[in-house]
C-alpha positions as CSV (number, residue, x, y, z in Angstrom):
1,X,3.5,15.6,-9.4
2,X,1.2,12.3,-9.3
3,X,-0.1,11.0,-5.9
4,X,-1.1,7.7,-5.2
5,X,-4.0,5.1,-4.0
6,X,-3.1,2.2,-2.7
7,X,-5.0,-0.7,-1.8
8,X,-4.6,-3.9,-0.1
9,X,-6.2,-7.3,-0.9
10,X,-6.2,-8.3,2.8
11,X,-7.7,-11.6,2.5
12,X,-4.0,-12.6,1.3
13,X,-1.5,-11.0,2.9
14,X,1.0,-12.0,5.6
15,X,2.1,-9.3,7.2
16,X,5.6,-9.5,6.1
17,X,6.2,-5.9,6.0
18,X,8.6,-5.4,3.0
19,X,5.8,-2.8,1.9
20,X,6.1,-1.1,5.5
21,X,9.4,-1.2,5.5
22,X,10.7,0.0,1.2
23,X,7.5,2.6,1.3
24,X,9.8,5.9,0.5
25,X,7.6,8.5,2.5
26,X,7.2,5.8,5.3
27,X,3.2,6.3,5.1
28,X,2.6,2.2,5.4
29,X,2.1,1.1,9.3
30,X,1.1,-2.2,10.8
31,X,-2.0,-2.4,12.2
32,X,-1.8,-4.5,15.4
33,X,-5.5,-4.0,15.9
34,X,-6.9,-5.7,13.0
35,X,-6.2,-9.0,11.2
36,X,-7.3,-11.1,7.9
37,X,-8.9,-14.9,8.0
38,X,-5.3,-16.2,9.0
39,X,-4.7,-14.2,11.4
40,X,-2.1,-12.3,10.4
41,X,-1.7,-8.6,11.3
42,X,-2.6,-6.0,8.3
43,X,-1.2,-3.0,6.8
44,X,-2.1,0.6,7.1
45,X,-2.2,3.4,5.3
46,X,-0.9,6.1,8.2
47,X,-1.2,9.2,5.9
48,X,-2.7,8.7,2.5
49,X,-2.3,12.2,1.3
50,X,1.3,11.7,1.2
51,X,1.5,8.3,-0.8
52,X,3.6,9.4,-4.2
53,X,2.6,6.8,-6.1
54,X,5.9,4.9,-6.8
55,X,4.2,1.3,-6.4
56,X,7.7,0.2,-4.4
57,X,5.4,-0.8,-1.9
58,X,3.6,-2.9,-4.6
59,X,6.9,-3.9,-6.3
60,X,8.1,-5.3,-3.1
61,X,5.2,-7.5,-1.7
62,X,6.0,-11.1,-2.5
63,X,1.8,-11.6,-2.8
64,X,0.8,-9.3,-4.9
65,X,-1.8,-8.2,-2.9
66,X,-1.2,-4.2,-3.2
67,X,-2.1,-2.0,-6.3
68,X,-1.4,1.2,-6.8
69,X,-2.8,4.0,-8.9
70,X,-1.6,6.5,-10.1
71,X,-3.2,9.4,-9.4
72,X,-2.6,13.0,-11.7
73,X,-2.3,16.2,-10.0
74,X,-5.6,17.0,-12.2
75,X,-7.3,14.2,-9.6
76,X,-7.8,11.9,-12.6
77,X,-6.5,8.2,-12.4
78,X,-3.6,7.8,-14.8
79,X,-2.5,4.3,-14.2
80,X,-2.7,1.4,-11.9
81,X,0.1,-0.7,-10.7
């Protein structure tokens, strides 16, 4: 089964938490500690190792500022999303 990487381009996001709150696994947390430029609160990754790489998280994000990839269960990057 693939795994996933997210990432976040922070310098964009609002903090809407669609991606918290459509993330199957529930691995997506806000983090109340840290926020971007415009002061909005950012996302967390809680537990990486359980991310499944289904991009709804991506998919969801009105910004675009996630991207997924895909990882194989080889460890080799099979796609991004």
């Amino acid at each position: 089964m693939a795994k996933g990487k997210i990432s976040f381009d922070y310098d964009y996001c609002k903090g809407c938490r669609l991606c918290v709150e459509f993330c199957p696994p529930k691995i997506l947390a806000m983090d109340t500690s840290k926020m971007n430029e415009k002061g909005y609160n950012l996302v967390k990754v809680v537990e990486p190792e359980k991310c499944i790489g289904c991009a709804f998280c991506a998919i969801m994000c009105p910004d675009s500022v996630i991207t997924v990839e895909r990882i194989s269960a080889h460890g080799e990057s099979v796609d991004e999303r």
